[in-house]
C-alpha positions as CSV (number, residue, x, y, z in Angstrom):
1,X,-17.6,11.2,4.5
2,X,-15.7,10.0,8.0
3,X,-13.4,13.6,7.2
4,X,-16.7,15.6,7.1
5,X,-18.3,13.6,10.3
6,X,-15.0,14.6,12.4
7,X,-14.3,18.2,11.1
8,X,-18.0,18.4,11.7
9,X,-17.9,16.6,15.8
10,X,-15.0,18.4,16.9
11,X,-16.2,21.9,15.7
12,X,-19.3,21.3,18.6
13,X,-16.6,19.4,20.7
14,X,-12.4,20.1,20.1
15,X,-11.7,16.9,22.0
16,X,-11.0,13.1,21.5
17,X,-15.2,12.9,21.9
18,X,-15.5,15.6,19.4
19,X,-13.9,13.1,16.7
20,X,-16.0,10.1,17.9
21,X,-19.1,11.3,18.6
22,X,-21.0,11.2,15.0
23,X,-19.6,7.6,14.4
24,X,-21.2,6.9,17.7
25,X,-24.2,8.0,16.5
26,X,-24.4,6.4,13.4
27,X,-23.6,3.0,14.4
28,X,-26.4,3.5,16.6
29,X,-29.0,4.7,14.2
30,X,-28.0,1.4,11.9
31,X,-28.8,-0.5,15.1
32,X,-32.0,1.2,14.9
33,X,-32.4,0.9,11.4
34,X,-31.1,-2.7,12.0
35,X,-34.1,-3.3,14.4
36,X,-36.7,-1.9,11.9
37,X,-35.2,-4.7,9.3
38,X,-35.4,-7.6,11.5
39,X,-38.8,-6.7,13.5
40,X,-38.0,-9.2,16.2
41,X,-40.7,-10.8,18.4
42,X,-38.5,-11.2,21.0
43,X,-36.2,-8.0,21.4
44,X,-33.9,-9.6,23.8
45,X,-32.4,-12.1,22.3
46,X,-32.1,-9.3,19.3
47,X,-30.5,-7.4,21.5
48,X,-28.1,-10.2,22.6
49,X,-26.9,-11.2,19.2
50,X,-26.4,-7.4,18.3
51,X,-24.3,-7.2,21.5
52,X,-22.5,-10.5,20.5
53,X,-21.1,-8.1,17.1
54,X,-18.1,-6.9,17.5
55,X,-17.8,-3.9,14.7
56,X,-20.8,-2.5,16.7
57,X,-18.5,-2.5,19.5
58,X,-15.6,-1.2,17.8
59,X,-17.1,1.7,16.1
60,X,-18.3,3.1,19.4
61,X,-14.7,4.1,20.1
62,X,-12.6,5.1,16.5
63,X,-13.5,7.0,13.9
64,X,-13.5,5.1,10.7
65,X,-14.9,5.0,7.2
66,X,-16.4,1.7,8.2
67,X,-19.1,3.6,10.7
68,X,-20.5,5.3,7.8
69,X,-20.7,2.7,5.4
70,X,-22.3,0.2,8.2
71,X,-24.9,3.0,8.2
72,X,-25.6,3.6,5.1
73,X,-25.8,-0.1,4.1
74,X,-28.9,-0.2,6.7
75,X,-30.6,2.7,5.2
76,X,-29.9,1.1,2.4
77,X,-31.7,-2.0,2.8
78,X,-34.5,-0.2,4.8
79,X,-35.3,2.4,1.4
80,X,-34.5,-0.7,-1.3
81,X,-37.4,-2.3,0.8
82,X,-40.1,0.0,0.7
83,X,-39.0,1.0,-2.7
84,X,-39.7,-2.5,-4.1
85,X,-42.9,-2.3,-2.5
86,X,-43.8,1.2,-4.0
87,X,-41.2,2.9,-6.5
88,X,-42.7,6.2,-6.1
89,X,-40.8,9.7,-6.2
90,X,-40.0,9.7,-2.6
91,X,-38.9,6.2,-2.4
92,X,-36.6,7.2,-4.9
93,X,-34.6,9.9,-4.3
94,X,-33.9,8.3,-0.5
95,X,-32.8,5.3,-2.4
96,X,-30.7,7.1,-4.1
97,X,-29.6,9.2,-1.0
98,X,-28.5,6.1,0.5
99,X,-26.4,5.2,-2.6
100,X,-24.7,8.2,-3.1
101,X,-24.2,8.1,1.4
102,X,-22.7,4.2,0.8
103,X,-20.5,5.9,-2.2
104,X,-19.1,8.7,-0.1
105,X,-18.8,6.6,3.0
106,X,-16.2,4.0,1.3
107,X,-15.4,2.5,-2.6
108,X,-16.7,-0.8,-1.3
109,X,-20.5,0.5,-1.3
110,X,-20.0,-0.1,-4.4
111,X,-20.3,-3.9,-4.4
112,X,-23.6,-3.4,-2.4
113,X,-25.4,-1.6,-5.5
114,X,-23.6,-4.5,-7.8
115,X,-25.2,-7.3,-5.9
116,X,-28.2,-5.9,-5.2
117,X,-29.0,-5.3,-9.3
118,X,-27.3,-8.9,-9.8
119,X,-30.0,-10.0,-7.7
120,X,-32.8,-8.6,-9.5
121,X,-31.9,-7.7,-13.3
122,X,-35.4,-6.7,-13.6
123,X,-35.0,-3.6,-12.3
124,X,-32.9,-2.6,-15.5
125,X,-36.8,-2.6,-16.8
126,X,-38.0,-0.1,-14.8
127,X,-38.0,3.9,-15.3
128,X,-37.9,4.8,-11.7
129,X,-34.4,2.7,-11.9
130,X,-33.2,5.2,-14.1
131,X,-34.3,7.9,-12.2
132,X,-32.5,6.5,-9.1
133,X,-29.3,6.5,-11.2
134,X,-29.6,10.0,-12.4
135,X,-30.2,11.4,-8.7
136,X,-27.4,9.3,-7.4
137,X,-25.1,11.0,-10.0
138,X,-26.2,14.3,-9.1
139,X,-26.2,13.5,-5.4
140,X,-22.3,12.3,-5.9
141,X,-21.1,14.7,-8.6
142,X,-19.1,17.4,-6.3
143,X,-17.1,14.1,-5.7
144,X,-16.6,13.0,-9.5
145,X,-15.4,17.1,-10.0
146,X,-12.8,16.7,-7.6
147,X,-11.6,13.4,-8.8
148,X,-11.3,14.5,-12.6
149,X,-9.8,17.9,-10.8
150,X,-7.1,16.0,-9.2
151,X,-6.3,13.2,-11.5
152,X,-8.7,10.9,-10.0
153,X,-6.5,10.5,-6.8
154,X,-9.0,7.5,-5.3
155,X,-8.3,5.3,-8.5
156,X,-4.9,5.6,-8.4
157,X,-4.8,5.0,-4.5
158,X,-7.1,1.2,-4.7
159,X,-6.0,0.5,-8.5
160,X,-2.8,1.5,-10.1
161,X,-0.5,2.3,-6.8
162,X,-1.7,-1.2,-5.4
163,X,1.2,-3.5,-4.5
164,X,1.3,-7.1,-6.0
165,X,2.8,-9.8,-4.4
166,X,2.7,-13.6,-5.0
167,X,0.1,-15.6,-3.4
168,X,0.3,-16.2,0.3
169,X,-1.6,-18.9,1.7
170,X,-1.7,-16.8,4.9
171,X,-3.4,-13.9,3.7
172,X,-6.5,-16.3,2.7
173,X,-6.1,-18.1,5.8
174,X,-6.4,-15.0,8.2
175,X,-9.1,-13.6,5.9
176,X,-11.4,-17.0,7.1
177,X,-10.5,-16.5,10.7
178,X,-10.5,-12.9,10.7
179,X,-14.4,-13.4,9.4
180,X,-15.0,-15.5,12.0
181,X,-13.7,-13.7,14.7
182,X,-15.1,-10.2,13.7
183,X,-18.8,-11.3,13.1
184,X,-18.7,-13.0,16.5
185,X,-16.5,-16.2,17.5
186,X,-19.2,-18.2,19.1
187,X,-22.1,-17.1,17.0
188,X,-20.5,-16.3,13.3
189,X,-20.8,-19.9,12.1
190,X,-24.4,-19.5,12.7
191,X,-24.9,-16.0,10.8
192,X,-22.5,-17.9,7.5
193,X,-24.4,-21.3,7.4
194,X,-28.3,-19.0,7.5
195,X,-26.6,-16.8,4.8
196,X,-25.9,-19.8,2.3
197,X,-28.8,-22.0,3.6
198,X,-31.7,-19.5,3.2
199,X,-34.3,-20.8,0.6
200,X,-37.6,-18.9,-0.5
201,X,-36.4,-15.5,-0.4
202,X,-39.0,-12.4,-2.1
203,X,-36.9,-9.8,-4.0
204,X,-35.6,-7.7,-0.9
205,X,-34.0,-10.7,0.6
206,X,-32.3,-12.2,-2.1
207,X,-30.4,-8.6,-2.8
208,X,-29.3,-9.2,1.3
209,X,-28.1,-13.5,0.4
210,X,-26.6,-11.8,-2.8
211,X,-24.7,-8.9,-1.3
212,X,-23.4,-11.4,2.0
213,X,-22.1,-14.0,-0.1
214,X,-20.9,-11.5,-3.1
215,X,-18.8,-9.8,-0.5
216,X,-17.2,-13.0,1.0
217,X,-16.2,-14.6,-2.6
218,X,-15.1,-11.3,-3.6
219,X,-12.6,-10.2,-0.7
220,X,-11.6,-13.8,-0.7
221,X,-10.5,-13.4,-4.2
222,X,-8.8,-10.4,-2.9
223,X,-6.8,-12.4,-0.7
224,X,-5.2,-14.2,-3.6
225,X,-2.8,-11.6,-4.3
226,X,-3.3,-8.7,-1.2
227,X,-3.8,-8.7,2.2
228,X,-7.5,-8.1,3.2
229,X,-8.3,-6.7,6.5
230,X,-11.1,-8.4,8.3
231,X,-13.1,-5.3,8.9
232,X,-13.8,-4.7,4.8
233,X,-16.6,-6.7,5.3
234,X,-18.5,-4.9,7.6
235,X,-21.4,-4.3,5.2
236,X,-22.2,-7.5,5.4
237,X,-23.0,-7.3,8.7
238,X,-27.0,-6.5,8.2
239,X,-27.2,-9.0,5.5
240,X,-26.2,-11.9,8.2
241,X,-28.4,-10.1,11.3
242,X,-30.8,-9.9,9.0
243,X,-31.3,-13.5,7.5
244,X,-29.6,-15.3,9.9
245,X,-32.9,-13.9,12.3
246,X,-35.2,-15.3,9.9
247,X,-33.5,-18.2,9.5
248,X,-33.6,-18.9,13.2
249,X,-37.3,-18.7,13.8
250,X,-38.0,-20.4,10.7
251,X,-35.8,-23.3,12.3
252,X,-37.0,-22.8,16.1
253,X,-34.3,-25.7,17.3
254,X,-31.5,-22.9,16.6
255,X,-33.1,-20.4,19.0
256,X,-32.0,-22.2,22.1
257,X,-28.6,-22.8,20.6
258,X,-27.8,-19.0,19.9
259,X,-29.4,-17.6,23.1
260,X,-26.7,-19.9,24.7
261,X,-23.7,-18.9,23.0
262,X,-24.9,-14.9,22.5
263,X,-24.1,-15.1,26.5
264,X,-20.3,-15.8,26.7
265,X,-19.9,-14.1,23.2
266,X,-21.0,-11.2,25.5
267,X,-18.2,-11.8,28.2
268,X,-15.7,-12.4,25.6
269,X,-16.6,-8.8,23.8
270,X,-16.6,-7.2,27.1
271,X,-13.3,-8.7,28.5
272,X,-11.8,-7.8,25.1
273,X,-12.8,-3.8,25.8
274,X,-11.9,-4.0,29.5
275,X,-8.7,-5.4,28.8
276,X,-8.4,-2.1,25.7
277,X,-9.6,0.3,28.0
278,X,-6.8,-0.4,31.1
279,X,-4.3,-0.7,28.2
280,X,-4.1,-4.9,29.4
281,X,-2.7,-5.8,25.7
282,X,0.0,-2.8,25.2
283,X,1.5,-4.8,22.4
284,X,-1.4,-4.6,20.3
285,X,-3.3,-1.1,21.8
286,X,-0.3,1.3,23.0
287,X,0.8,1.5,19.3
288,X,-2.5,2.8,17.5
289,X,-4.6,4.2,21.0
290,X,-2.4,4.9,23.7
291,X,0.1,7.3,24.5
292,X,0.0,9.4,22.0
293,X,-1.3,12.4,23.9
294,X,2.4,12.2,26.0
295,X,4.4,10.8,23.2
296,X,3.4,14.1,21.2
297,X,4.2,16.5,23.7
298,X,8.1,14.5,23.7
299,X,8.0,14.5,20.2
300,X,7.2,18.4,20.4
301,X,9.5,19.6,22.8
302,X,12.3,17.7,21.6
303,X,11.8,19.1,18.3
304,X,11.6,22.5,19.6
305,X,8.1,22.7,18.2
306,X,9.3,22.7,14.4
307,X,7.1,21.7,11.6
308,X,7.1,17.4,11.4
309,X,7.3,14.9,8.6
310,X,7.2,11.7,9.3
311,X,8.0,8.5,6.9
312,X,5.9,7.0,4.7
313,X,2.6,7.0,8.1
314,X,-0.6,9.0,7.0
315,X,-1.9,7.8,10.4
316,X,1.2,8.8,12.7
317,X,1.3,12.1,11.1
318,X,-2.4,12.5,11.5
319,X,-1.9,11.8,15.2
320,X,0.6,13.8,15.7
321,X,-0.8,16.7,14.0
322,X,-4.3,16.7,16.4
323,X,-2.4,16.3,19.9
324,X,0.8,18.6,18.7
325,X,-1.0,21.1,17.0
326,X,1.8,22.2,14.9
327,X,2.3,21.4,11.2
328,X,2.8,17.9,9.9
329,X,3.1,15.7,7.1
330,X,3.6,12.2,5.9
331,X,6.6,11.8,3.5
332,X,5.2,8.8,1.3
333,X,8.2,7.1,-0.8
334,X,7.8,5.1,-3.5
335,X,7.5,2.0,-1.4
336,X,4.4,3.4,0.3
337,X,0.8,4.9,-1.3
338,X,0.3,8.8,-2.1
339,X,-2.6,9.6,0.2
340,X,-4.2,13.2,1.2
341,X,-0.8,14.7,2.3
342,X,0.3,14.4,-1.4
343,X,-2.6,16.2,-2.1
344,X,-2.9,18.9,0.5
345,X,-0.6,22.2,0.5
346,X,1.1,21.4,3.7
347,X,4.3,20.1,1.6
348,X,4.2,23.6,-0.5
349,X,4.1,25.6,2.7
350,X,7.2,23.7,4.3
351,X,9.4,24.7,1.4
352,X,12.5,26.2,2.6
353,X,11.5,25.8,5.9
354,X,13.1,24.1,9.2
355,X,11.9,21.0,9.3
356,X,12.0,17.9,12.3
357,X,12.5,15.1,9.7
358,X,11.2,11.7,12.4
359,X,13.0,8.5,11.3
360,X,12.0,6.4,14.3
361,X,9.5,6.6,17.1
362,X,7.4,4.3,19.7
363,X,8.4,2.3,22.9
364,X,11.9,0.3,23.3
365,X,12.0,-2.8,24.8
366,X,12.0,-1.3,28.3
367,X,8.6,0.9,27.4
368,X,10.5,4.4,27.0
369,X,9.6,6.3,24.6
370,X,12.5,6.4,21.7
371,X,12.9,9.0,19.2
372,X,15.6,9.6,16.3
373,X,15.0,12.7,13.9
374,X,16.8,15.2,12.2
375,X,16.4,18.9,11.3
376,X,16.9,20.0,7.7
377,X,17.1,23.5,7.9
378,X,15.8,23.7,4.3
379,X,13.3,21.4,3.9
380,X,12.4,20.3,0.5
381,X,10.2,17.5,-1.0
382,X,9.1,16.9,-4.2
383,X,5.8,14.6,-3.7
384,X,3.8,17.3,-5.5
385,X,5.1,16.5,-9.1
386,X,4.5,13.7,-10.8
387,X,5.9,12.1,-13.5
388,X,4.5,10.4,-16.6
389,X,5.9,8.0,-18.9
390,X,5.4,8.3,-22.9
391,X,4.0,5.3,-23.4
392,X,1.9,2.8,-21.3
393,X,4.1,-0.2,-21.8
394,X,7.6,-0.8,-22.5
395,X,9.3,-3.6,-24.3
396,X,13.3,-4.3,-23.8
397,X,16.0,-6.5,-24.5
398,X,17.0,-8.5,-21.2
399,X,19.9,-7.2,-19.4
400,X,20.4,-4.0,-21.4
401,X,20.5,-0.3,-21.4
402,X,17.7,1.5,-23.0
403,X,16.3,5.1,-22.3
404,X,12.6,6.0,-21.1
405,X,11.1,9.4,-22.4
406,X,9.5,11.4,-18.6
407,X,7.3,14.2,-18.5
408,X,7.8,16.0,-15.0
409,X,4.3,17.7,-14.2
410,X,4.8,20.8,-11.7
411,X,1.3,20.4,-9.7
412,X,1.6,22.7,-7.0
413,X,0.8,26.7,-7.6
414,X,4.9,27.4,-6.9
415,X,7.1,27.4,-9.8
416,X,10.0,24.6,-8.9
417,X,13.8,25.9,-9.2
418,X,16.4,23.1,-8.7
419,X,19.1,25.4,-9.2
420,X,18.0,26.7,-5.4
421,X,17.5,23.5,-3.6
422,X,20.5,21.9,-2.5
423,X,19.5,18.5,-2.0
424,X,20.8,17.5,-5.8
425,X,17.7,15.9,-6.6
426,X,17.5,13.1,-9.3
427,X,15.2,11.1,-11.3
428,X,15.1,7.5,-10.5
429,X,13.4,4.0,-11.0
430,X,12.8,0.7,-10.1
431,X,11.5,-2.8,-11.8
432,X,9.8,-4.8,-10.0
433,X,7.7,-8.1,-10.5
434,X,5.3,-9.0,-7.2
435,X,7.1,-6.9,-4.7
436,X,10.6,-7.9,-5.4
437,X,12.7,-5.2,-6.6
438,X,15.4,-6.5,-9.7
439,X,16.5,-3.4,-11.1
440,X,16.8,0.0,-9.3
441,X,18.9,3.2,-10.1
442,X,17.7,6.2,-7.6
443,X,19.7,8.8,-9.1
444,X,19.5,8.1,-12.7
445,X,19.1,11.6,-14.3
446,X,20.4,14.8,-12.3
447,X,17.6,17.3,-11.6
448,X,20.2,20.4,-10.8
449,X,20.4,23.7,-12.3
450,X,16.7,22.7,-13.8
451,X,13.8,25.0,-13.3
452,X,10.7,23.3,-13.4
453,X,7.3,26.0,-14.0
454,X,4.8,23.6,-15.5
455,X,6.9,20.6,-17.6
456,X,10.4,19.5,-18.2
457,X,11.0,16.6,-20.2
458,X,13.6,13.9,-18.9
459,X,15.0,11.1,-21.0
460,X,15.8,8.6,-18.1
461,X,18.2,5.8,-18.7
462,X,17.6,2.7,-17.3
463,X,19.1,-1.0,-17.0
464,X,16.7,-3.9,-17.8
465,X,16.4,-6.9,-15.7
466,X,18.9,-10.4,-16.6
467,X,15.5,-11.9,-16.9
468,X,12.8,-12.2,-19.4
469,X,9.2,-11.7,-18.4
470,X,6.4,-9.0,-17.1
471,X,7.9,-6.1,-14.8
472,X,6.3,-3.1,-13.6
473,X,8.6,0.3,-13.7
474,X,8.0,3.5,-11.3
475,X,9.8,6.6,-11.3
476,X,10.7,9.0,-8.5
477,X,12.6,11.7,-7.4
478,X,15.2,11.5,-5.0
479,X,17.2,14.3,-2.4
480,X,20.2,13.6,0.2
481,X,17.3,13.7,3.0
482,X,14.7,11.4,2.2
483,X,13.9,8.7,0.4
484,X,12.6,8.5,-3.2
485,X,9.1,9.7,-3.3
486,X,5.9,8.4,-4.8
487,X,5.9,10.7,-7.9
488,X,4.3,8.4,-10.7
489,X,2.5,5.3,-10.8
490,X,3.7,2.0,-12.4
491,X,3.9,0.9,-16.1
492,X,4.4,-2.4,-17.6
493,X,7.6,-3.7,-18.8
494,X,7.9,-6.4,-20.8
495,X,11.8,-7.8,-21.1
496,X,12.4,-10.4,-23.9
């Protein structure tokens, strides 16, 4: 969705605005939208508590999947009303609209649809429920195509090539203040306790209390073994505009209290964008919004305008690509995520080619721009095959040698000969258990003199942990100018 808003802005407008301009507009429609949900009496203190938000500030300035989604979770909301109210044809199929929109926007529109059933099972007794479900299939099925067509990239990306780590107290921690902060810092504690203290609630409003506290519990669960980024909640964001108004003039006493704190909520917003827009916080804003108009046109000249690949950063290569204009990639290694640079034929057009390789970039401690690269002369990179194990799982003696039968897939349309690439490639692996690496070999079985059209089958060796337990295995393949890449996704390992 956010890929077909920009493509879409900047064909009207080839600028910065052109890639803004439709997430500006639909965070303004779902304040619109927003408005029709709440039907305040008194629109400005509405108005003051919208202003108090601060993704409605943030999404007037990057484009992010998050605009969408915030959008279509209003429409959402505004079509499930009428629609309990009157399931008719039309009320359906925009309902359904609105689902497939929260689908394509972002995965987590999913937990909207979720809650929103949870909340009222008795829609499973309904025809037009069924009917919404087949339109919303048919609305999303160019997207379920291209997953099956591509190996159902999106899974792999949120599930299977997720990184596990041990619990951090931390990451649940800055997941309660990051809530806090993001939802408004003065008013926030407001919008939480109406969420969880609103009583007598028709049908419509209980799907909004079940789909604000569903996301909370669920992203905190999250944070048990991930990071979770404060902004995944965003959804949410009607839900508590939405009840937490009803609450408020259902309990006039808090009316007073919130129209005093929407005011240096306000100034705290606004002092946070002034400070972003004069580049007041470089530490936090040159990084990801600054400087990367001039830091483009270095990187470009000092690379003699050569094709680019930087390490393991969709969004640096992304950046680079709009302002340089030149060809670019991200080379994701197996300690990153395959993203759309995997699955794009930027890599297959590169082969062979001269190729500015960046291994470092941004501001030293003095505020000059740095750079360190390299140029292969020819480039290769092998993130378009992937490699499947045998099996699912493996079991192993501790601290042994045992052998692991590979399948090496040859996606791209090009037919792959090693025996012409002279960065001796090589099969390796690694074990891990929560993010710690205990075994590793990243040139266990030599790729040269192979020729790779469609499959070649590898029988890896590999050295077990000392240690008994439950280890994940990846494999990947290796070259004297870059670091393993992300070619397979991880399988269990149990070592007795």
């Amino acid at each position: 969705m956010i890929a077909g808003l920009i493509k879409s802005g900047y064909y009207f407008w080839p600028s910065e605005f052109g890639v803004r301009v439709f997430t500006i507009l639909l965070t303004t429609l779902a304040i619109v939208i927003l408005e029709k949900l709440v039907q305040p009496c008194r629109k400005t203190l509405f108005y003051l508590v919208i202003l108090s938000l601060l993704p409605l500030h943030i999404y007037g300035f990057i484009a992010v999947p998050d605009a969408p989604l915030l959008f279509f979770t209003a429409l959402f909301f505004y079509t499930y009303r009428r629609y309990t109210i009157n399931d008719n044809t039309k009320n359906v199929i925009f309902l359904a609209f609105a689902i497939a929109g929260l689908l394509y926007s972002k995965y987590h529109g999913l937990l909207i649809i979720v809650f929103t059933l949870l909340s009222n099972l008795r829609l499973l007794r309904k025809r037009s429920f069924y009917l919404i479900l087949l339109s919303t299939i048919l609305f999303y099925l160019p997207h379920i195509i291209w997953q099956i067509q591509n190996d159902y990239p999106s899974f792999q990306y949120h599930i299977q090539n997720k990184s596990q780590k041990p619990y951090d107290s931390m990451d649940s921690i800055n997941y309660i203040l990051g809530q806090i902060l993001i939802f408004g810092p003065l008013i926030s504690w407001f919008l939480f306790y109406s969420l969880f203290k609103s009583r007598k609630l028709n049908d419509w409003e209980r799907s909004l209390q079940f789909t604000g506290i569903g996301f909370l519990l669920f992203f905190l669960g999250s944070s048990f073994n991930s990071r979770v980024e404060p902004n995944w909640t965003v959804a949410i964001l009607i839900p508590l505009v939405v009840l937490g108004w009803k609450y408020m003039f259902d309990n006039p006493k808090y009316q007073s209290i919130i129209l005093k704190l929407c005011i240096p909520s306000i100034m705290v917003v606004f002092t946070a964008r002034l400070l972003l827009v004069f580049n007041l916080i470089p530490s936090i804003t040159t990084h990801e919004f600054f400087s990367w108009k001039e830091r483009s046109a270095m990187i470009k000249n000092k690379t003699d305008g050569l094709p680019v690949a930087f390490k393991s950063t969709y969004q640096a290569a992304s950046k680079y690509s709009f302002y340089a204009g030149v060809p670019t990639v991200s080379l994701n290694s197996w300690n990153y995520r395959r993203n759309q640079f995997d699955l794009w034929g930027i890599l297959d057009s590169l082969k062979h080619q001269k190729v500015a390789i960046i291994h470092d970039w941004g501001k030293d401690e003095n505020g000059v721009e740095k750079l360190d690269f390299e140029v292969v002369d020819d480039f290769v990179r092998y993130n378009r095959l992937i490699i499947e194990a045998s099996r699912e799982s493996y079991k192993f003696p501790a601290d042994s040698m045992a052998y692991i039968e590979l399948k090496v897939i040859n996606t791209s349309r090009q037919p792959t000969n090693f025996q012409l690439d002279y960065q001796h490639p090589f099969v390796g692996y690694k074990i891990e258990h929560f993010g710690r690496v205990y075994s590793h070999n990243e040139k266990g079985y030599s790729l040269d003199g192979d020729t790779l059209n469609m499959i070649l089958h590898v029988k890896l060796p590999i050295k077990t942990p000392k240690e008994s337990g439950i280890y994940f295995i990846q494999f990947g393949i290796n070259s004297d100018h870059s670091e393993t890449g992300h070619n397979s996704r991880r399988y269990m390992l149990e070592v007795e």
